[in-house]
N, C-alpha and C positions, 0 to 999 in steps of 0.2 A: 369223825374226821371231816374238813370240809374242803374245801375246791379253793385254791391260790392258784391269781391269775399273773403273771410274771408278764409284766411290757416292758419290751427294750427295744432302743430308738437305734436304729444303724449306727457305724460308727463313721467317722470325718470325712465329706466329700471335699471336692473343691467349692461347694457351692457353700457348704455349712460354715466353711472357711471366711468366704467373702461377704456370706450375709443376703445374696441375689435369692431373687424367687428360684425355687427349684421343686416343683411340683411332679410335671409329667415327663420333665426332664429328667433321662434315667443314666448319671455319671456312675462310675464304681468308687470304689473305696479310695483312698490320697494311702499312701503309704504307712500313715500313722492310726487311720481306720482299719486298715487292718491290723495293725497291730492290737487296737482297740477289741476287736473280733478275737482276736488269741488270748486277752488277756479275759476276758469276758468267760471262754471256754476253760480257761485252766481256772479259774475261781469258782465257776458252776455247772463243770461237770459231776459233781460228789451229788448234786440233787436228783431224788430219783423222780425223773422225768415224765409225765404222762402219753405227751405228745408236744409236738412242736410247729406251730401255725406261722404264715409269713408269710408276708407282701409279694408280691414275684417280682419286684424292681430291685434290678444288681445291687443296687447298694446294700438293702435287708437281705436278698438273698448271702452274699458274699459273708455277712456279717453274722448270719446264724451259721454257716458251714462247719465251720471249724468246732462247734457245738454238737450239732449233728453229726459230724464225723467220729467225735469221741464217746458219744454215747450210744451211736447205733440206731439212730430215729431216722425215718424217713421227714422232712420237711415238708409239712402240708399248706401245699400254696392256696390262698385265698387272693382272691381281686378284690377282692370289702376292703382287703388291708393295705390298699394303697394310698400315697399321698395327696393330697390337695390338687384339684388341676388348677394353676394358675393363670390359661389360657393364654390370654394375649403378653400376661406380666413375663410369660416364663423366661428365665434369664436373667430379666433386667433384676436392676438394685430399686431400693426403695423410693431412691429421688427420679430415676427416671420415669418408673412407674406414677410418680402422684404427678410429675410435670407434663405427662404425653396424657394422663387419664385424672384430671383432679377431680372432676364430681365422684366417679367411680370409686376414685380411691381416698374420697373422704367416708362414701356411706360404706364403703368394706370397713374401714378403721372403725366407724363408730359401730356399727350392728351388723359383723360377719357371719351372724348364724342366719341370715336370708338375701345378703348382699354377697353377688361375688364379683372377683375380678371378671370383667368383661371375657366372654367364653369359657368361665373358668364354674367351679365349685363354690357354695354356702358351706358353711357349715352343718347344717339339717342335713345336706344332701352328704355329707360325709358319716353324720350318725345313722343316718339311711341306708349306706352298703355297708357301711364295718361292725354297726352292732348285731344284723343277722348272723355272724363269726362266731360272737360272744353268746349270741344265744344257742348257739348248734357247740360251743365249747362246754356250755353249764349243761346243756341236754343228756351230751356224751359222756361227761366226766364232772362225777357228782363229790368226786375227793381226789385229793392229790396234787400235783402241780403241774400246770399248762403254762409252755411260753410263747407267747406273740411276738414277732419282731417285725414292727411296723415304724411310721417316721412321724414326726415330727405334730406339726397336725391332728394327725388318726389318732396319735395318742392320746394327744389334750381333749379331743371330742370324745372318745371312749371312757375318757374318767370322769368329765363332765359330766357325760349320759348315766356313767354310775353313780356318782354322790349326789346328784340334783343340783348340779352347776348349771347356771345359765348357758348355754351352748353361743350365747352372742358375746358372753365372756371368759371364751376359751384361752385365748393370747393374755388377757389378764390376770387370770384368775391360780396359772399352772406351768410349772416352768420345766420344761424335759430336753435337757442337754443330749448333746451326740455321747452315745454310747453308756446313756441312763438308763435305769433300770425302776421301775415300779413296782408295787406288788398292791392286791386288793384280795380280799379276802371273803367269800360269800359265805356267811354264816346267817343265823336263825333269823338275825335283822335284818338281812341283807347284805349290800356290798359295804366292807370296811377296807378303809385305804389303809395300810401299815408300812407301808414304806414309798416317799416320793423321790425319785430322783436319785437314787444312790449310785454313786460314781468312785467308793471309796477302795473298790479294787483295782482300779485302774492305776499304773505309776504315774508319780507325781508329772512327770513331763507331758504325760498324756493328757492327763486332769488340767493341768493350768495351761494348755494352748487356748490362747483366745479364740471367740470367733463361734464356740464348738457347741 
């Protein structure tokens, strides 16, 4: 048997909605997020679960609960598995951010695994606190399935850091929707990615809101 690692990205804030940085900014879930989070639990409560690792920012937490609640896990909060700080961006939208900071936020756009927004996180410094998780998860649990619910970002670096993606092309390279679900697989070769992104349990309504 071997170790499946299950990544799912919170479900719809207001932020994911408009598209604004939302890093250290910690909104809860918009009304359809969580529905997102219910819909999530009644499609993968039937796996039997190892343990269950999470970000502590409301949005992931709210988002595994309803999960945790049906299977009887304690939620194991990690700080690794928190989002991006976007420093000074947090809040703004993309155009404000590149017209108040354009040097800034040209070298973030082109090489963000050592550029960050001013006061904010690289990339490296994201695979820096979230893959120590990943390695205390493979330690602990050498078979069976573990889920992380972390955001946006942490996720793209974490799969980066597993398949041997450039970490400066994480935004290009991986695409993880609100209330997406990954899976990776660590077998005899390593990490095998076997599912990216899947969102097909969610209702259609949930699935086609833009923005998400």
């Amino acid at each position: 048997m071997s170790l499946r690692l299950y990544l799912l990205r919170h479900g719809e804030t207001p932020y994911s909605r408009s598209g604004s940085f939302c890093g250290a900014l910690d909104p809860d879930l918009t009304p359809e997020g969580k529905q997102m989070a219910e819909a999530f639990a009644a499609a993968y409560a039937g796996i039997p679960w190892q343990a269950l690792y999470v970000s502590p920012m409301r949005r992931a937490l709210a988002t595994l609960s309803p999960l945790a609640e049906k299977v009887g896990l304690e939620m194991q909060i990690r700080e690794g598995l928190r989002e991006i700080h976007y420093g000074e961006w947090e809040g703004k939208t993309h155009a404000e951010a590149q017209e108040a900071y354009p040097e800034a936020y040209w070298r973030w756009m082109t090489e963000p695994a050592w550029n960050a927004p001013p006061g904010g996180e690289t990339a490296v410094q994201i695979a820096n606190r979230a893959m120590p998780v990943v390695a205390e998860i493979q330690e602990k649990w050498t078979h069976g399935n573990v889920l992380i619910v972390s955001h946006k970002a942490t996720i793209r670096v974490i799969l980066c850091s597993l398949l041997g993606i450039d970490l400066g092309r994480y935004r290009d390279r991986i695409e993880v929707l609100a209330a997406s679900v990954s899976v990776v697989k660590f077998d005899r070769y390593g990490p095998l990615l076997e599912i990216l992104g899947e969102r097909s349990y969610l209702p259609s309504d949930l699935r086609e809101r833009a923005g998400t």
